[in-house]
C-alpha positions as CSV (number, residue, x, y, z in Angstrom):
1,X,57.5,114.6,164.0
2,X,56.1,111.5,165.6
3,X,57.5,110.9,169.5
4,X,59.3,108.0,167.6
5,X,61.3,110.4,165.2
6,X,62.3,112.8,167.5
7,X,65.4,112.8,168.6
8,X,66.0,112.4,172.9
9,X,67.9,115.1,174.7
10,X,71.8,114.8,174.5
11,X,71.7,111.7,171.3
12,X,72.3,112.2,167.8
13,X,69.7,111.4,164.8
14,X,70.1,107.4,163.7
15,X,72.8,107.3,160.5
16,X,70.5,106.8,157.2
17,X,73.7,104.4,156.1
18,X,73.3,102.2,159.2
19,X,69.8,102.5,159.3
20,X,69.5,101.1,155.5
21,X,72.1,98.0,156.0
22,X,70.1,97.0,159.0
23,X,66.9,96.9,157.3
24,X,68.6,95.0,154.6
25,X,70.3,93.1,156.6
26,X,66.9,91.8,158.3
27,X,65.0,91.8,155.2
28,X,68.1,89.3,154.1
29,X,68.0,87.2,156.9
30,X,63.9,86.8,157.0
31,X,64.2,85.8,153.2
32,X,66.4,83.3,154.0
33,X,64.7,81.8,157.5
34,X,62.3,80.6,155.2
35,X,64.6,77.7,153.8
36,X,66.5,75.8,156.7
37,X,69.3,74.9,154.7
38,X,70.1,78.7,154.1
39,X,69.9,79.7,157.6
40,X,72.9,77.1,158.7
41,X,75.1,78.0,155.5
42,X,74.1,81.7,155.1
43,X,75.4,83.0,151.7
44,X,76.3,79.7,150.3
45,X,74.2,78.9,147.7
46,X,75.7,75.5,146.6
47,X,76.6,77.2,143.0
48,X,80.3,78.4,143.5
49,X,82.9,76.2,142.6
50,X,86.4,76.9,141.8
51,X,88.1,78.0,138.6
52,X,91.5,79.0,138.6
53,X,92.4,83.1,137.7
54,X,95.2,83.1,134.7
55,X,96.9,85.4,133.1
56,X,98.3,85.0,129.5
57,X,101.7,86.5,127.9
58,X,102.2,86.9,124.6
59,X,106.2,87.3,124.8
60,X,108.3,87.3,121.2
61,X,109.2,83.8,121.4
62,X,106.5,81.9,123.5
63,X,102.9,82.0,124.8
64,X,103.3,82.3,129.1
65,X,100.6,80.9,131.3
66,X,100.2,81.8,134.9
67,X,97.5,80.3,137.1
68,X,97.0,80.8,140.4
69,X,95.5,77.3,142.1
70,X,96.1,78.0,145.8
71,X,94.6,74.4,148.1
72,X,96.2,72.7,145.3
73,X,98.3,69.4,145.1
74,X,100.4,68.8,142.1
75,X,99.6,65.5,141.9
76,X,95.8,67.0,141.4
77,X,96.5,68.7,138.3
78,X,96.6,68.0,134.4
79,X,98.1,69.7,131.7
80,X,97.1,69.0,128.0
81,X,98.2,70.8,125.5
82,X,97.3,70.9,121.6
83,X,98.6,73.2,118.9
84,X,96.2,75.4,119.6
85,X,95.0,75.1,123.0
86,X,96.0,74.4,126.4
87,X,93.8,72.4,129.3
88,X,93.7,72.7,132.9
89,X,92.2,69.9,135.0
90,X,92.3,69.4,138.8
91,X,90.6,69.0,141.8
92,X,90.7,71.6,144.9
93,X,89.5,69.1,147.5
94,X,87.7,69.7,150.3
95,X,88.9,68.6,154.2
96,X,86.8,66.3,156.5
97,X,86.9,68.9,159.0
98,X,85.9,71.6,156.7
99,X,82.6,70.0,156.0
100,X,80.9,71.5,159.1
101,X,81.2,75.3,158.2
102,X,78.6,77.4,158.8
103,X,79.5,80.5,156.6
104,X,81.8,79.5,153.5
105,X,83.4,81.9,150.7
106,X,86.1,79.4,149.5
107,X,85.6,77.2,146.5
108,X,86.1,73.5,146.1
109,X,85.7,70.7,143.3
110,X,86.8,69.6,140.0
111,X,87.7,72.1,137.3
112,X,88.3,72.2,133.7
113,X,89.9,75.0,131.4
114,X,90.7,74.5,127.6
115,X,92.2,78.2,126.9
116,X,92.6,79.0,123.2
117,X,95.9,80.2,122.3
118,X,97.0,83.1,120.2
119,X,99.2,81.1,118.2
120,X,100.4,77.7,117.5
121,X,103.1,76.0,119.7
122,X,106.0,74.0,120.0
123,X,103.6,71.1,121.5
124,X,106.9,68.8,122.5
125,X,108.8,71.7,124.2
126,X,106.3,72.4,126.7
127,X,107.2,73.2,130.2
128,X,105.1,73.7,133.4
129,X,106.4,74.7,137.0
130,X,104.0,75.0,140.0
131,X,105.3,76.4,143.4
132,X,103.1,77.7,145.9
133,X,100.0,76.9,144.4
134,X,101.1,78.7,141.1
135,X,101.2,76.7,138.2
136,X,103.5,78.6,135.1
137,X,103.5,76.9,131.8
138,X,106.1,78.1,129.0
139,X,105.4,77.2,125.5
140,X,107.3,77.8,122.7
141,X,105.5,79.7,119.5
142,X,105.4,77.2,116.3
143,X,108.7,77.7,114.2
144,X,106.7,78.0,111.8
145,X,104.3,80.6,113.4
146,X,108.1,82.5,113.9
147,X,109.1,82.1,110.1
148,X,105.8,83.5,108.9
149,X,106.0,86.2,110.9
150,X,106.6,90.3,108.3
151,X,107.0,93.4,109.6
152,X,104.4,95.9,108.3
153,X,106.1,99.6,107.2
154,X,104.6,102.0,109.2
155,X,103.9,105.5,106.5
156,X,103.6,108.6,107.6
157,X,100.5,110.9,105.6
């Protein structure tokens, strides 16, 4: 063992974890010191921008929609609907004041979503309800999607 290595009297032997980040971590930042622009907006490589998370319900009677669009006005969103389809358009805009970060993980811009939908719906019964930067939308399956709608025997053997 090397003077280096070894160990002085009364300390403990260097943490392979710790050691390992910190070599990454420097390995990281001399990749990036060779661009400017990445060393004053470390980790933000100009290629995230926001999508809303959703979750769809298939309930008996309608198709649910739940999006979650936190930073967002109503008066920034659209909702489109077709028989088949529903759209979401918006904007999560940026602040003045936000423009000057050094280190960013939050999205901005303008989004679309066209989701296909399980079913046909009711297209003139629609209903959407945002609160606290979650947008619901309620839309009624087809009648016609209902009517055509058989139960299937289940047989044992």
């Amino acid at each position: 063992m090397s003077d280096k290595q070894k160990p002085t009297q009364g300390s403990r032997p260097a943490n392979p974890h710790r050691v390992m980040t910190e070599s990454v971590n420097r390995m990281m930042e001399d990749f990036l010191s060779a661009w400017p622009m990445m060393r004053s907006t470390p980790f933000d490589w100009g290629m995230q921008e926001f999508t809303p998370f959703i979750d769809i319900f298939d309930e008996d009677t309608q198709i649910r929609v739940v999006a979650e669009m936190p930073g967002i006005r109503r008066e920034d969103l659209e909702v489109t609907v077709t028989r088949d389809s529903l759209t979401l358009k918006g904007e999560k805009k940026q602040k003045e004041e936000d423009r000057a970060t050094c280190y960013r993980e939050r999205c901005f811009g303008s989004f679309e979503r066209v989701i296909p939908l399980p079913c046909d719906i009711d297209r003139d019964n629609v209903q959407a309800h945002f609160d606290n930067g979650i947008l619901t939308i309620t839309m009624p399956k087809s009648h016609e999607v209902a009517e055509h709608v058989n139960g299937v025997e289940i047989q044992s053997g």
